[in-house]
PLY file of the C-alpha trace (Angstrom):
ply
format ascii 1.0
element vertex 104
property float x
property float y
property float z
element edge 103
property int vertex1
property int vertex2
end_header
153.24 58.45 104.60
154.72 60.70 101.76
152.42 62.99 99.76
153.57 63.91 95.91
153.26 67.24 95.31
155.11 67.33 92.32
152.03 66.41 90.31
149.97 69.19 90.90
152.79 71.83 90.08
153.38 70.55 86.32
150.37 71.68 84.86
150.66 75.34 86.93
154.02 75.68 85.28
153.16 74.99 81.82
150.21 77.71 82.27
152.93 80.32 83.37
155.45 79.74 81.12
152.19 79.47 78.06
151.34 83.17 79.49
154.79 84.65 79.93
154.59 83.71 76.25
151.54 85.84 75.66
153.20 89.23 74.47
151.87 91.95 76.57
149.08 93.75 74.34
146.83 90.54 74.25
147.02 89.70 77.82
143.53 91.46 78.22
142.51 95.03 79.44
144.18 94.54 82.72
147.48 95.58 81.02
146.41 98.64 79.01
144.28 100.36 82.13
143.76 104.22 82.18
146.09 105.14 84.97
149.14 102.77 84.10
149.37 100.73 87.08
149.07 97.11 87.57
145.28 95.88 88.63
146.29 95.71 91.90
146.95 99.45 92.00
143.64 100.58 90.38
141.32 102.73 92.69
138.17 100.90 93.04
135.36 103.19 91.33
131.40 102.70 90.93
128.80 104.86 88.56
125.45 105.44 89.82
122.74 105.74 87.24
120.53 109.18 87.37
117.66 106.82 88.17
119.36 104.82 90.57
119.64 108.55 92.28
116.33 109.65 91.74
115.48 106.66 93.71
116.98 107.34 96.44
115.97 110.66 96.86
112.29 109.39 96.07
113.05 107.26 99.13
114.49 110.20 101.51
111.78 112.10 100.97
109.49 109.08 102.32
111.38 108.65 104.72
111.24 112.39 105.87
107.92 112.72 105.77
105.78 112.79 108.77
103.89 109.76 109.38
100.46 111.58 108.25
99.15 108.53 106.91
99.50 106.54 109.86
98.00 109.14 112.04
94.93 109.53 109.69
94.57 105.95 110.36
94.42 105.82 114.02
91.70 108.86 113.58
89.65 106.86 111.63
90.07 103.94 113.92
89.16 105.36 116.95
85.65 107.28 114.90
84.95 103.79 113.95
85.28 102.43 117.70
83.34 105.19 119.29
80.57 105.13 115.94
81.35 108.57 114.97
82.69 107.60 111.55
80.83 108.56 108.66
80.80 107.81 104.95
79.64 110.43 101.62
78.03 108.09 99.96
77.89 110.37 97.02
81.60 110.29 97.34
82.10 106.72 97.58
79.82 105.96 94.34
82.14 108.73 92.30
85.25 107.12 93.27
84.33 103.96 92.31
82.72 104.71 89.84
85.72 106.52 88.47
88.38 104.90 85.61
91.62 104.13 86.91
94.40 106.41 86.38
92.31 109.08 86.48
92.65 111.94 89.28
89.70 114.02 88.07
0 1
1 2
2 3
3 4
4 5
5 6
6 7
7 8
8 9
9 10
10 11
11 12
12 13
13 14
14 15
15 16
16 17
17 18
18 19
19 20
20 21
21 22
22 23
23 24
24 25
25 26
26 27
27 28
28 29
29 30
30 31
31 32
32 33
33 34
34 35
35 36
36 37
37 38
38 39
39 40
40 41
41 42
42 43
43 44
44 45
45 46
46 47
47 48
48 49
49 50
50 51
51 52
52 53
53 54
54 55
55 56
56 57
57 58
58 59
59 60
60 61
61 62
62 63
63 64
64 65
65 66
66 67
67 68
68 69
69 70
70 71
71 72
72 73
73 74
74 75
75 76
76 77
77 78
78 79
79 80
80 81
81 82
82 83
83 84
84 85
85 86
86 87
87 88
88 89
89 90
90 91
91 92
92 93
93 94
94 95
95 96
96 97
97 98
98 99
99 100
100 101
101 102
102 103
């Protein structure tokens, strides 16, 4: 069996010869880069936004943090269990009583 190749490379060659036509300046930005060299030659390069930054340092400091939260948890947790745990009510009706968004 004999495959025809010779098919498939006719329209590839008209494309190459149609963009070695293509004079130089409208070839695209590829051609007129910063640091004159080819595309393959360009140092790969990435911006990070100032938010983008403040994120992540928004996210260190979580992650640096002591796990306070978690440990006020398992005190509560264990009052509860052994009845100890207590509630202000006068506290309780204030906060929810309170408008959101407030911290007052």
């Amino acid at each position: 069996m004999k495959i025809d190749h010779g098919g498939a490379r006719e329209p590839f060659a008209a494309y190459r010869k149609a963009l070695e036509a293509v004079p130089a300046a409208t070839q695209g930005p590829q051609q007129a880069n910063p640091w004159g060299a080819t595309p393959a030659q360009v140092p790969d390069s990435a911006q990070i936004s100032a938010q983008s930054r403040q994120l992540a340092q928004a996210h260190d400091s979580v992650r640096s943090t002591p796990a306070t939260r978690a440990t006020m948890i398992d005190e509560i947790k264990a009052q509860i269990k052994s009845g100890t745990y207590t509630i202000d009510d006068h506290d309780l009706a204030s906060k929810l009583l309170k408008p959101r968004g407030t911290d007052a």
